[in-house]
C-alpha positions as CSV (number, residue, x, y, z in Angstrom):
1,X,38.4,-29.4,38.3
2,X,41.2,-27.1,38.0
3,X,41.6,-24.4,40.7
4,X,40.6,-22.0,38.9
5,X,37.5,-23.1,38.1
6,X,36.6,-23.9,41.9
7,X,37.9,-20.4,42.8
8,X,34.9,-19.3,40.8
9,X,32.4,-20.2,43.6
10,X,34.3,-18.1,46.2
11,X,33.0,-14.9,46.6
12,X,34.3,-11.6,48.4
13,X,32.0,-9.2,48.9
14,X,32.2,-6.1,51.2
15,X,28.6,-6.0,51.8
16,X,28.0,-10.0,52.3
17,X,29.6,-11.2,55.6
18,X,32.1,-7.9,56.0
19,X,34.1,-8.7,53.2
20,X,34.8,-12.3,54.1
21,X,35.4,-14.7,51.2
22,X,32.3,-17.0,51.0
23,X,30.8,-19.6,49.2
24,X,29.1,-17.5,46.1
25,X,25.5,-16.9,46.8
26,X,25.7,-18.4,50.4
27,X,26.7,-16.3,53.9
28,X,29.2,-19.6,54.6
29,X,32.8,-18.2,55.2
30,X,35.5,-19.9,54.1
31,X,37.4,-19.8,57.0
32,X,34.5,-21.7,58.4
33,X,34.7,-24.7,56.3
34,X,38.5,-24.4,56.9
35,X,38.0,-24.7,60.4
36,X,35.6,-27.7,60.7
37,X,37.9,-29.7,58.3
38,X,41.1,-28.8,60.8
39,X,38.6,-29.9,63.4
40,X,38.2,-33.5,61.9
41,X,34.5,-32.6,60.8
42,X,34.1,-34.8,57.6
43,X,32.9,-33.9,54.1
44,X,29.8,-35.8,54.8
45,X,29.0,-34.2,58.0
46,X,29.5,-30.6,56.6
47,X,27.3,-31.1,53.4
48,X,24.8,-32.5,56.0
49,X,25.3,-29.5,58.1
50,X,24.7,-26.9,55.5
51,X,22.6,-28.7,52.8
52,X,23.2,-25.6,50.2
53,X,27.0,-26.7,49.7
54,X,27.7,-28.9,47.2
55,X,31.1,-30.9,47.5
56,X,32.9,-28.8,45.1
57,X,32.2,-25.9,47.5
58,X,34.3,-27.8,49.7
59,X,37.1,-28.5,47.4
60,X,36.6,-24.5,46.8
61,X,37.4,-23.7,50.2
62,X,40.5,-25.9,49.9
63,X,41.9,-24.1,47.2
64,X,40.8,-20.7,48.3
65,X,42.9,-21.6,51.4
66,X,46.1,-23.0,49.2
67,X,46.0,-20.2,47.1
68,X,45.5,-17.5,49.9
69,X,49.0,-18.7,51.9
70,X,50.7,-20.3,48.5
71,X,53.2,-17.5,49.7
72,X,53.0,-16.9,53.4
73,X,54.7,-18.5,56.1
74,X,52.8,-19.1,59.2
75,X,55.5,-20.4,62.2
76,X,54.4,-23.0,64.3
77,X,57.2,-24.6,65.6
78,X,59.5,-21.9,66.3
79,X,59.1,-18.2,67.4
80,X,57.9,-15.3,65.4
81,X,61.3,-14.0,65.5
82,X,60.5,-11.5,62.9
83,X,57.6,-9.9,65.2
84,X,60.3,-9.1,67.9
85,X,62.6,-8.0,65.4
86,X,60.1,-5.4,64.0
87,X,59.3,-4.6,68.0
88,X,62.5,-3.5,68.5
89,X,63.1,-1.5,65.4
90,X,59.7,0.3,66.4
91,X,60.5,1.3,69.8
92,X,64.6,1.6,69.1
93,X,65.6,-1.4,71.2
94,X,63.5,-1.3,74.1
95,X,65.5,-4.5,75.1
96,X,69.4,-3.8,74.6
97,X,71.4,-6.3,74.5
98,X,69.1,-9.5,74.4
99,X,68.4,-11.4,70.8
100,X,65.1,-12.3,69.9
101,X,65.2,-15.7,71.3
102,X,66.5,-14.8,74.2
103,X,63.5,-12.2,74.8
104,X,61.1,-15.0,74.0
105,X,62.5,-17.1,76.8
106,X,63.2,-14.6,79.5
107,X,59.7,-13.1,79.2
108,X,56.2,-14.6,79.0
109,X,53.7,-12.6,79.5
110,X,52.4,-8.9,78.2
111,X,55.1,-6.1,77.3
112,X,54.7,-2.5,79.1
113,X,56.7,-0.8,75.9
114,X,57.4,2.8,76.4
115,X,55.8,5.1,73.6
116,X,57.3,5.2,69.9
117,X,59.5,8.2,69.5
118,X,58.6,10.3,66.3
């Protein structure tokens, strides 16, 4: 089944489930079926879990997932170096003279940053 076809039984809705992309005519996020899979849950297990998906539903979710970050980048291995890059162009350098790296490994833990300047 091509993806286009499964993307057909994802559904957004702003009034079903807060706009969160579901199965069509169930309440089942996507995300959720994303999750269980990550988890290890099995095919079988999740059609036992919720008897009104059918296992192109599943397949559905994959490709709603492919499609939805065919683009995006999501770092795991390395720091978001881009977060602290837009940080400091926000709040005009609140740390001088240290690169992004070497903020991520001289501090840990939440930032105090003083308020943006118009």
């Amino acid at each position: 089944m091509l993806a286009e076809n499964l993307l057909s039984r994802v559904s957004v809705d702003p009034t079903v489930c807060f706009g969160k992309p579901c199965i069509r005519g169930t309440r089942i996020w996507i995300s959720l079926i994303l999750d269980n899979l990550s988890e290890g849950v099995s095919r079988a297990e999740l059609l036992t879990a919720f008897p009104q998906l059918a296992p192109k539903d599943i397949r559905a979710a994959l490709a709603y997932g492919a499609t939805a970050w065919a683009r995006e980048f999501v770092g795991i291995a390395s720091p978001d170096i881009t977060a602290w890059d837009r940080l400091r162009a926000a709040y005009q350098d609140p740390f001088p003279g240290l690169t992004s790296v070497q903020m991520l490994d001289e501090f840990r833990g939440p930032v105090e940053l003083p308020p943006a300047q118009p």
